[in-house]
VOGU-3710 file (C-alpha; in Angstrom, 3 decimals, decimal comma):
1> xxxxxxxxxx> -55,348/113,124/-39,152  -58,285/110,900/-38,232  -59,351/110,280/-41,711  -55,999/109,381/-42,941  -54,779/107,319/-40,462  -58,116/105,319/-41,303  -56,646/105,148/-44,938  -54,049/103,907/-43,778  -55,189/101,040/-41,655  -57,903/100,179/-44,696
11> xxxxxxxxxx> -55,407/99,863/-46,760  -52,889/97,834/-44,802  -55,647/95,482/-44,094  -55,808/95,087/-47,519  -52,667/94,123/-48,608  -52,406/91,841/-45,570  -56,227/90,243/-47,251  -54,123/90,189/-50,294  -50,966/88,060/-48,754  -52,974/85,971/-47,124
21> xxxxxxxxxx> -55,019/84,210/-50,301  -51,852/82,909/-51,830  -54,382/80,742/-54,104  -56,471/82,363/-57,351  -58,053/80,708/-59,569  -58,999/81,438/-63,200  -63,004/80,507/-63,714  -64,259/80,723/-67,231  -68,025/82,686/-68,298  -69,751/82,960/-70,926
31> xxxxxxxxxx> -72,024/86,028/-71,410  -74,658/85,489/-73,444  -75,870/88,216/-75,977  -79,208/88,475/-77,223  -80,167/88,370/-80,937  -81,167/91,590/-82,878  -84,181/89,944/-84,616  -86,078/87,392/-83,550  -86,442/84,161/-85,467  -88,565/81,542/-83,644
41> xxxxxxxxxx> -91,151/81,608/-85,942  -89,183/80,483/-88,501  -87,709/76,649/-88,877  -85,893/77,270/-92,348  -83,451/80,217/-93,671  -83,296/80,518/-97,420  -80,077/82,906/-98,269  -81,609/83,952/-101,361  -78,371/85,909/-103,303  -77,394/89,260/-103,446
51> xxxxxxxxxx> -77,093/92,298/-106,073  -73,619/92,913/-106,194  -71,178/95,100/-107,793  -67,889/96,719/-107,937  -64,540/94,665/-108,874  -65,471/92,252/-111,355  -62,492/89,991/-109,907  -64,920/88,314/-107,588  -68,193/86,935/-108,026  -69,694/88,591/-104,760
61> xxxxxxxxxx> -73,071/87,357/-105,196  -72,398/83,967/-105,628  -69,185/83,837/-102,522  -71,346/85,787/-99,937  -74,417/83,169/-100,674  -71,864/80,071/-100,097  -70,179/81,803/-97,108  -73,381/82,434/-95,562  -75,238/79,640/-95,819  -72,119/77,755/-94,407
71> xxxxxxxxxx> -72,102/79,966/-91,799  -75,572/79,270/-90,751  -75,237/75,342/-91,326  -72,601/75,603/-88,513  -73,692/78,237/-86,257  -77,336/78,714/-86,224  -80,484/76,590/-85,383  -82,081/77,188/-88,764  -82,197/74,499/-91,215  -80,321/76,001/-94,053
81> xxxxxxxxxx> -82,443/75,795/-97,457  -80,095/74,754/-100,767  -81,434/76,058/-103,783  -80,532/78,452/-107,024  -78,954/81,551/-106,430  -82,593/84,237/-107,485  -80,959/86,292/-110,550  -82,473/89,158/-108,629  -80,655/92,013/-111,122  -82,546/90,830/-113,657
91> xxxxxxxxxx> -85,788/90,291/-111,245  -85,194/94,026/-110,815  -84,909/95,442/-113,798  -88,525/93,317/-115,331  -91,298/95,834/-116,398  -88,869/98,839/-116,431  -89,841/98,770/-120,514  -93,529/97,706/-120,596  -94,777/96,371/-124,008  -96,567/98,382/-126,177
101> xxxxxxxxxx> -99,942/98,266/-127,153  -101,161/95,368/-129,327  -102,220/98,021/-132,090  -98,675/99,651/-132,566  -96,968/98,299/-135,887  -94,122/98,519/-138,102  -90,697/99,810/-135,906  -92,572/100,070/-132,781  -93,912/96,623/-132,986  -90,204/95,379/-134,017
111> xxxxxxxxxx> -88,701/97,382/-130,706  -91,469/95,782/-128,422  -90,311/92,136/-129,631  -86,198/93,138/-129,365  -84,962/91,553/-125,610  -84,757/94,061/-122,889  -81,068/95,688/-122,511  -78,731/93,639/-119,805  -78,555/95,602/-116,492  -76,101/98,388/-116,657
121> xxxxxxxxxx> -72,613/97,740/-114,649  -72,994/98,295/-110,633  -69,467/100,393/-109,768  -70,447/102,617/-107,180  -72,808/102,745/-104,445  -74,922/105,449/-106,265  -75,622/102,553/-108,741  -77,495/100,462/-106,311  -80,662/102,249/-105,978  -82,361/101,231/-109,273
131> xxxxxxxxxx> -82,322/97,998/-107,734  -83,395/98,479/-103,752  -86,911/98,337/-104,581  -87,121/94,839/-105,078  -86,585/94,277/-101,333  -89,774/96,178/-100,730  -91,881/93,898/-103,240  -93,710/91,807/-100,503  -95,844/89,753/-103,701  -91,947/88,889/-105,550
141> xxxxxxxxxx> -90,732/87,593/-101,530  -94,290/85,959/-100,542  -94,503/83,867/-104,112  -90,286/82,680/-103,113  -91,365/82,067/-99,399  -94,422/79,744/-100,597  -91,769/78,197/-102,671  -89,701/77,161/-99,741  -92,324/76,646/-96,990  -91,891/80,057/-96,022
151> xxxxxxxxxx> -88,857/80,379/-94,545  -86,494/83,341/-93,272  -84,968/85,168/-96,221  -81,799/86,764/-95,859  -81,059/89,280/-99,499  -79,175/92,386/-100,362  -76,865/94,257/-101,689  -72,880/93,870/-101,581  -70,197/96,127/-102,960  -66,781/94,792/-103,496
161> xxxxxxxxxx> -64,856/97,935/-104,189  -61,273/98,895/-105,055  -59,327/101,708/-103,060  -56,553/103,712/-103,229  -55,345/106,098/-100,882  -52,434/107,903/-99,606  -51,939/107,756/-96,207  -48,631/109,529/-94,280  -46,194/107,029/-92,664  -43,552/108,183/-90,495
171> xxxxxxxxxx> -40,492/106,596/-90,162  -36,834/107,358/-87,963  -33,958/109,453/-90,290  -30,435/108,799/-88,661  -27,855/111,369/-88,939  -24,507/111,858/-87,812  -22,757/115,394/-86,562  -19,291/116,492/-86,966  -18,248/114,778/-83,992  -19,885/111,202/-84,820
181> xxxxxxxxxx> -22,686/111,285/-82,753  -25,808/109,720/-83,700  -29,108/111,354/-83,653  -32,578/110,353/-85,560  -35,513/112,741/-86,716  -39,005/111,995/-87,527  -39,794/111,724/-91,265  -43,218/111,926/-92,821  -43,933/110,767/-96,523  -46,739/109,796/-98,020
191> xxxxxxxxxx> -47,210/106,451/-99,154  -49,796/105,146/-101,497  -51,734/102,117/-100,315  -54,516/100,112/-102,529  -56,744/97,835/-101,104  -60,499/97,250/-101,149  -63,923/98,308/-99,198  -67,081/96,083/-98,356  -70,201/97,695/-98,661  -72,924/94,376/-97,815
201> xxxxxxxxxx> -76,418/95,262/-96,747  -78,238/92,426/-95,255  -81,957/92,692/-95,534  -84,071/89,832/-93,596  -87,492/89,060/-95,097  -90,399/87,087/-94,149  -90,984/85,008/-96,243  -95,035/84,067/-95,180  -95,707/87,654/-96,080  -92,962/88,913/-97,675
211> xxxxxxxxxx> -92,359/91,747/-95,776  -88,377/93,022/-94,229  -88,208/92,420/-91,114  -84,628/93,871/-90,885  -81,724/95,508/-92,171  -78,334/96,455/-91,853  -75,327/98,089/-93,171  -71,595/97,241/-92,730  -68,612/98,984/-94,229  -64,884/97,667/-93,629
221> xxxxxxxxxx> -62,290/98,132/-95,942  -58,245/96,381/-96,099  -55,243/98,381/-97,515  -51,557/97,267/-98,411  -48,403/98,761/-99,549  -49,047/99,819/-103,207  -46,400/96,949/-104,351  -48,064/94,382/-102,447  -50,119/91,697/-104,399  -53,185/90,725/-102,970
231> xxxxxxxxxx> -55,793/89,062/-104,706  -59,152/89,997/-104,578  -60,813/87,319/-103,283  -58,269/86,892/-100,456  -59,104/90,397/-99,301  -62,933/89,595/-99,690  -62,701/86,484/-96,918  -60,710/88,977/-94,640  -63,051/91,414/-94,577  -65,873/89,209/-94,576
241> xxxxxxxxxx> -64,142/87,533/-91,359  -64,688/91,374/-89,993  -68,627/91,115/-90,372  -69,980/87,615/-90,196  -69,876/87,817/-86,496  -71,873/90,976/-86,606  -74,116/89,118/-89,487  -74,676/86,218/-86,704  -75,403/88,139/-84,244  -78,640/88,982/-85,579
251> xxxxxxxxxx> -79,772/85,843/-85,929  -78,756/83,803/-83,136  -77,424/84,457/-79,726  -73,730/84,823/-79,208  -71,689/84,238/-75,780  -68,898/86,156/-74,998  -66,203/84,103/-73,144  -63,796/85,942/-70,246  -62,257/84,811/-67,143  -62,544/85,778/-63,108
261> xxxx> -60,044/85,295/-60,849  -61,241/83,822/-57,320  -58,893/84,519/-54,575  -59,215/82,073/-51,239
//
């Protein structure tokens, strides 16, 4: 009886506390948040290009290395290097058919003179991996960071993909009985929905020795009704909305605004 009538009390007193602060005010913070990678080494930030695949609506490549860099003009300390897009598919695929010797003659000498074959098509993920080892040749990323007074480089891989799926949508039936009363039931169907998936990989590279420093994977994807037109590059910027701030992130601290309330 003891213990409850000390609830009691404890919680009278607190609604009285409550009554009497008939002023609150709303005070704005800002958490900050850490980077993932540090960068304060590094004055410059060369957003070197990406090997991209998938639709062939949208030039991913060349749109991720504009959205980027604009990004980091606006939202990062880094001074944000301009240059060429690297055509790093066909950096990639160099040496995969190594001449032949200077002795060989007639057809072979004719096939050792014939230009290389263009890279084959990127469509799936799968497809990538000819290609990752260029991130992990340090000469290749030390001879580009000399270039540019050895800056940050931010490379990759991004995969613009088309989806389809079906996906069960439930929606209200209404039906009438005998004696006109209304009733509604649950109905599922399945609905087909097309969209697209983003697949970037961000790798970070120092560029005095060429070596990554960092990277990460992101995956979000955007589906409509299957007689909705969307273009493709309209879904690319909304999904790349989804993962810039995540891209940022490791770059540069972020604050996190929120409000307290202060009673008195």
């Amino acid at each position: 009886m003891t213990a409850r009538l000390a609830r009691t009390v404890s919680s009278l007193l607190a609604v009285l506390l409550l009554t009497a602060c008939t002023n609150y005010y709303e005070i704005p913070i800002e958490t900050p948040i850490r980077p993932k990678l540090d960068v304060s080494a590094f004055q410059r930030v060369l957003v070197a290009g990406f090997i991209s695949g998938g639709t062939d609506d949208v030039d991913s490549n060349l749109e991720t290395t504009r959205l980027l860099r604009s990004q980091l003009r606006n939202k990062s300390d880094l001074r944000v290097i301009d240059a060429d897009v690297l055509p790093l598919m066909e950096v990639a695929t160099q040496g995969e058919n190594p001449p032949s010797d200077q002795g060989t003659s007639g057809t072979d000498s004719a096939a050792a003179s014939a230009p290389a074959a263009p890279p084959a098509p990127i469509k799936e993920e799968k497809d990538l991996e000819p290609y990752e080892r260029l991130f992990a040749n340090a000469d290749y990323w030390k001879k580009i960071g000399e270039e540019y007074q050895q800056p940050l480089i931010v490379t990759g891989t991004i995969m613009l993909i088309p989806e389809t799926k079906n996906s069960v949508v439930q929606s209200e039936q209404e039906q009438f009985d005998s004696f006109g009363r209304r009733r509604t039931t649950p109905v599922r169907t399945y609905v087909e929905r097309k969209g697209f998936a983003l697949r970037p990989k961000f790798v970070f590279i120092d560029g005095r020795t060429g070596m990554v420093l960092h990277s990460e994977r992101f995956a979000e994807e955007v589906l409509y009704n299957a007689n909705q037109t969307t273009p493709a590059l309209s879904s690319y910027f909304e999904l790349m909305d989804k993962i810039i701030p995540s891209f940022l992130s490791t770059l540069s601290s972020q604050k996190i605004k929120g409000t307290r309330i202060l009673l008195q």
